[in-house]
N, C-alpha and C positions, 0 to 999 in steps of 0.2 A: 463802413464807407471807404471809399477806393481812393488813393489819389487824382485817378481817373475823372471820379464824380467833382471833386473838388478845385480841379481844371478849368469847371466849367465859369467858375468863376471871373476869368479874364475875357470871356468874351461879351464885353461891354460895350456900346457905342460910344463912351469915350475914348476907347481905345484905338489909335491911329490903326495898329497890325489887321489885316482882312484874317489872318487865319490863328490859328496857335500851335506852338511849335514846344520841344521838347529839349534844340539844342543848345549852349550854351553861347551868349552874344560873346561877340569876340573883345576883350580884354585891353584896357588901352594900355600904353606905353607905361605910366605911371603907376600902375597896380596902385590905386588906392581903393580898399576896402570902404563900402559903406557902412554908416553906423547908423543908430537913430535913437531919438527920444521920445517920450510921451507924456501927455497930459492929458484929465481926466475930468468930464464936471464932476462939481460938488456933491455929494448927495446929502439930502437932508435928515440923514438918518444912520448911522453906524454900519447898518447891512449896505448901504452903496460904495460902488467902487469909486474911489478918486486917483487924483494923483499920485497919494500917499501910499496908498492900497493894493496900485494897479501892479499887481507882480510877473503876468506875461501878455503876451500877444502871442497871435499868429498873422505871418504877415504874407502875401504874392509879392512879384513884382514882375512885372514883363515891359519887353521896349524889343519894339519893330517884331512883334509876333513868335519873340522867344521871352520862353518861362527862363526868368532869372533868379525868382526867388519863389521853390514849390512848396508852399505851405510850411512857412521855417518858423519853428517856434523860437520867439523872444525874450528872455528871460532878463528879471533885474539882478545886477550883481553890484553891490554896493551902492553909488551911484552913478552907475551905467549901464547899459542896456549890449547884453552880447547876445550872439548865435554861432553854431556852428554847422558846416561851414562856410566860411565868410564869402560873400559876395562882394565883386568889384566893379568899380562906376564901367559902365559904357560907353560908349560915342553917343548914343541916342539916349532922349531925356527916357524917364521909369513911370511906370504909373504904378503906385503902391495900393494895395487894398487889404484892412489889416481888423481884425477882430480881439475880443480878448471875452472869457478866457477859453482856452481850447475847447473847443466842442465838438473837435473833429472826430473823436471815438465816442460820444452821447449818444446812448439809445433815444436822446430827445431831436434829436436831426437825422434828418433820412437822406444827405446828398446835398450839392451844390449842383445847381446849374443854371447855364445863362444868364450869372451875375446876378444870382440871388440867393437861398436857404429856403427851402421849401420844404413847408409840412414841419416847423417847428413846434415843437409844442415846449413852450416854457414853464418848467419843474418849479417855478417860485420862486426859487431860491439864488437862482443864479443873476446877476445885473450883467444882461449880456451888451458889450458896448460895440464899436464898429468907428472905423476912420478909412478917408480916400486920399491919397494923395496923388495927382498926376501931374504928366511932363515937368519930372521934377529930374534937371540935368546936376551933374559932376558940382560936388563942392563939397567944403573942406568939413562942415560945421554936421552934425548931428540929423537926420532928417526926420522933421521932426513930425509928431504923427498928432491931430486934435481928433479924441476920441470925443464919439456920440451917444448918449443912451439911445437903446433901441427898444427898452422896453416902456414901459409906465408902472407906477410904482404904489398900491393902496394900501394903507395902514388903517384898522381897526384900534380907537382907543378908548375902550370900556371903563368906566363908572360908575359910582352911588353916592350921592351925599346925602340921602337921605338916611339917617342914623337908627333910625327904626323901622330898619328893615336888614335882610340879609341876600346879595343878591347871588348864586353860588351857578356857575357857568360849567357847563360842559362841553361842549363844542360849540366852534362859532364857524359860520360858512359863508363863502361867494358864491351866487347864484343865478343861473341863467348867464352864463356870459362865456365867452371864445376863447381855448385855450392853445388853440395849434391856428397858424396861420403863415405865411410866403414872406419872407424879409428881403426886401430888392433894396439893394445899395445903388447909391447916388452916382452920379457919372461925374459930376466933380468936384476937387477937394471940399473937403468940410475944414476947413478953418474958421479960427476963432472970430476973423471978422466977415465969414461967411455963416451967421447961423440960419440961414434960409437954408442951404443945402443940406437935406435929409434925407434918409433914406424913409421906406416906405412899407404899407403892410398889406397883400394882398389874401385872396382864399382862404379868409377866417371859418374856421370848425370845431369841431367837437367843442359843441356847444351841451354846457352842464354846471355842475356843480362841483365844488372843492372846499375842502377842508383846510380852515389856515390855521386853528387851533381844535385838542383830540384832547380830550381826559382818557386814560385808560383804564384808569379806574376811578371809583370814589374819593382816593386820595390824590390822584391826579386835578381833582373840581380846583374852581378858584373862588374865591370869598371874593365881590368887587370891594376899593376902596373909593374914597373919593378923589386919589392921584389916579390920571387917567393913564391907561397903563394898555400896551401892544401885546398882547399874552402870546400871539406866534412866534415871538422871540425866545430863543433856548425849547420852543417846541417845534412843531412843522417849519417857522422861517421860511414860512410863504408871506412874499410881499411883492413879485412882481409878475408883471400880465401884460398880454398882449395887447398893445393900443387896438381900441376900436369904439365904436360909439353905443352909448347905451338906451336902451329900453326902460318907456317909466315902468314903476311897481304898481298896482293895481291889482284890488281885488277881483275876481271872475269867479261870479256866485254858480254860473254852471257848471263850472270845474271846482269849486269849493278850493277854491286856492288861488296863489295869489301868482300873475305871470311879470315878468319884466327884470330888468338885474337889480337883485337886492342882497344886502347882509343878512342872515339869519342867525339870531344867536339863540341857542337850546339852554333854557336855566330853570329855575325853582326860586322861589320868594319866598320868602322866610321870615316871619315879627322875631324882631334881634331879641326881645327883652325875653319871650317864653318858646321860640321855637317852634313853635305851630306854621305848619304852610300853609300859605296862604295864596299861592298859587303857583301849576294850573292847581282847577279844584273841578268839584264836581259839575258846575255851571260853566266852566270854561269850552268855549265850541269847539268839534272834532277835528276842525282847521289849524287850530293852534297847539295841538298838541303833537307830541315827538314819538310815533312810532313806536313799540318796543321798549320805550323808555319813560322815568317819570317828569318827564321835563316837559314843559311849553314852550313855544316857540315864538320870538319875536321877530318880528320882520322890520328894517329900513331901508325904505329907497337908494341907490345910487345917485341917482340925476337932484338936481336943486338947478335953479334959475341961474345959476355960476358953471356948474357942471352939466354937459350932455355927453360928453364922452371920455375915457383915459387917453390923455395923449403923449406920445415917447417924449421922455424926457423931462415929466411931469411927476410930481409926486401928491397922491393927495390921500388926506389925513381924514378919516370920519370919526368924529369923536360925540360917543353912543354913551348919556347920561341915565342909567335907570333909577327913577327916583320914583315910579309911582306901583305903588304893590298892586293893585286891579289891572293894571296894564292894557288894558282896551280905551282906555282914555290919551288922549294925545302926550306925546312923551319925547322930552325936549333933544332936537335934532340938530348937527349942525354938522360943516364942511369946509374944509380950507384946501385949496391948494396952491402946494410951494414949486416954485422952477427953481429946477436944477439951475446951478452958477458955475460960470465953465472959469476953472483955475489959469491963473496968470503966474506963467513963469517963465 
């Protein structure tokens, strides 16, 4: 990606300037350098970025149709936020627009333009955030930047308390649902007592399947216990996705499969006391089992009466109890989701 591409960023209709420019605004009397701070929501989870956490940005900045600041990485250094080099206030107010964390070299971004990120496809792993700040004129103090999740955030947490059984996991998967799509930033500021202004997600695609946890081998499998437990963490460290709305699960007897966004976890059943499986087994339908492998496969919904779609800035938690060894019988489901809390400081 070119500087070039990433230009295209400032031309936003918030932006006073009709064109954009490349030269430097002219410099007031005073030479004072700008600086800035940042804040970060909460996240409800270890893997989110916060406050705490957030250790750079990339910031723009332009006033009256000059690039003042071209894509200047921000880095923390102690307790303060430098770059180099330093940019100085201007006569005309700035319009900041500022991301974190770099993605400018991601094979998972193809380009900036016209004030947005298109064709992202988000690797899981990354909490990508985003802040606007405009017509923000000369002063003395820190400018300060309120960062936004831009993604949505799904946490898998597997179970068994049932004691007489063993429930032994090999891959767990997202399915049916959008991994690349168009991130349009907001036209103005996102502050903290602005949470309406958000940015937005447009030409959702590559729509499939993903893997958020991988055995690679037999000794990679996991025993469930009855602490509910996120198994992508220390493996793949997939937990975030592009908002967008989802698709009930349903079975479709003429495709022998089941269509709409669902978890799928691939396992084996097990009687704890002598080890016999107990499923899949021979009576188990050709739908639920795993390809290539010994496992069957269990399917749960996304959507509940609470939930129809992941939304930025959201985190939500499925937590997936297997407790009955036949497993065709209904099997206790549930869903919470927590919002992000944006740090006060």
């Amino acid at each position: 990606m070119t500087q070039k591409m990433i230009l295209g960023i400032i031309c936003l209709g918030a932006l006073a300037a009709s064109s954009c420019s490349s030269d430097d605004p002219e410099r007031p009397a005073s030479g004072d350098a700008i600086s800035f701070s940042a804040v970060a929501p909460n996240g409800s989870r270890a893997a989110s970025t916060t406050t705490a956490s957030l250790k750079e940005f990339v910031v723009y900045g332009f006033t009256e149709g000059s690039t003042l600041l071209d894509g200047v990485k921000v880095t923390r250094n102690g307790g303060s936020w430098t770059y180099s080099p330093e940019a100085y206030w201007p006569v005309n107010p700035i319009n900041f627009y500022a991301f974190s964390p770099d993605i400018t070299e991601s094979p998972d971004i193809q380009g900036m333009d016209g004030g947005n990120i298109p064709d992202y496809t988000s690797p899981g792993n990354v909490d990508l955030l985003y802040s606007v700040k405009t017509q923000v004129t000369q002063q003395s103090a820190p400018v300060l930047l309120n960062f936004r999740h831009a993604l949505a955030k799904v946490s898998v947490m597997l179970s068994s308390t049932n004691q007489h059984i063993t429930v032994r996991v090999s891959n767990i998967s997202l399915c049916n649902f959008y991994m690349q799509g168009t991130f349009n930033f907001p036209t103005s500021s996102t502050l903290a007592s602005t949470p309406d202004v958000v940015g937005s997600w447009t030409f959702l695609k590559t729509f499939g399947k993903r893997l958020v946890f991988y055995a690679i081998g037999p000794e990679d499998r996991v025993d469930l216990t009855p602490l509910p437990t996120d198994y992508t963490e220390n493996n793949l460290n997939y937990s975030f996705v592009i908002p967008q709305p989802l698709a009930e699960t349903e079975f479709v007897a003429t495709k022998n499969d089941y269509i709409g966004t669902f978890i799928q976890v691939d396992c084996e059943i097990f009687d704890t006391a002598t080890g016999v499986k107990l499923w899949p087994n021979s009576k188990t339908p050709p739908f639920m089992l795993v390809q290539d492998t010994e496992c069957g496969r269990i399917v749960y919904p996304t959507t509940s009466d609470e939930v129809k779609s992941w939304d930025a800035g959201h985190a939500y938690i499925y937590n997936i109890d297997i407790n009955n060894p036949n497993v065709l019988d209904k099997i206790e489901f549930d869903v919470t989701v927590d919002d992000f809390i944006i740090d006060e400081f």
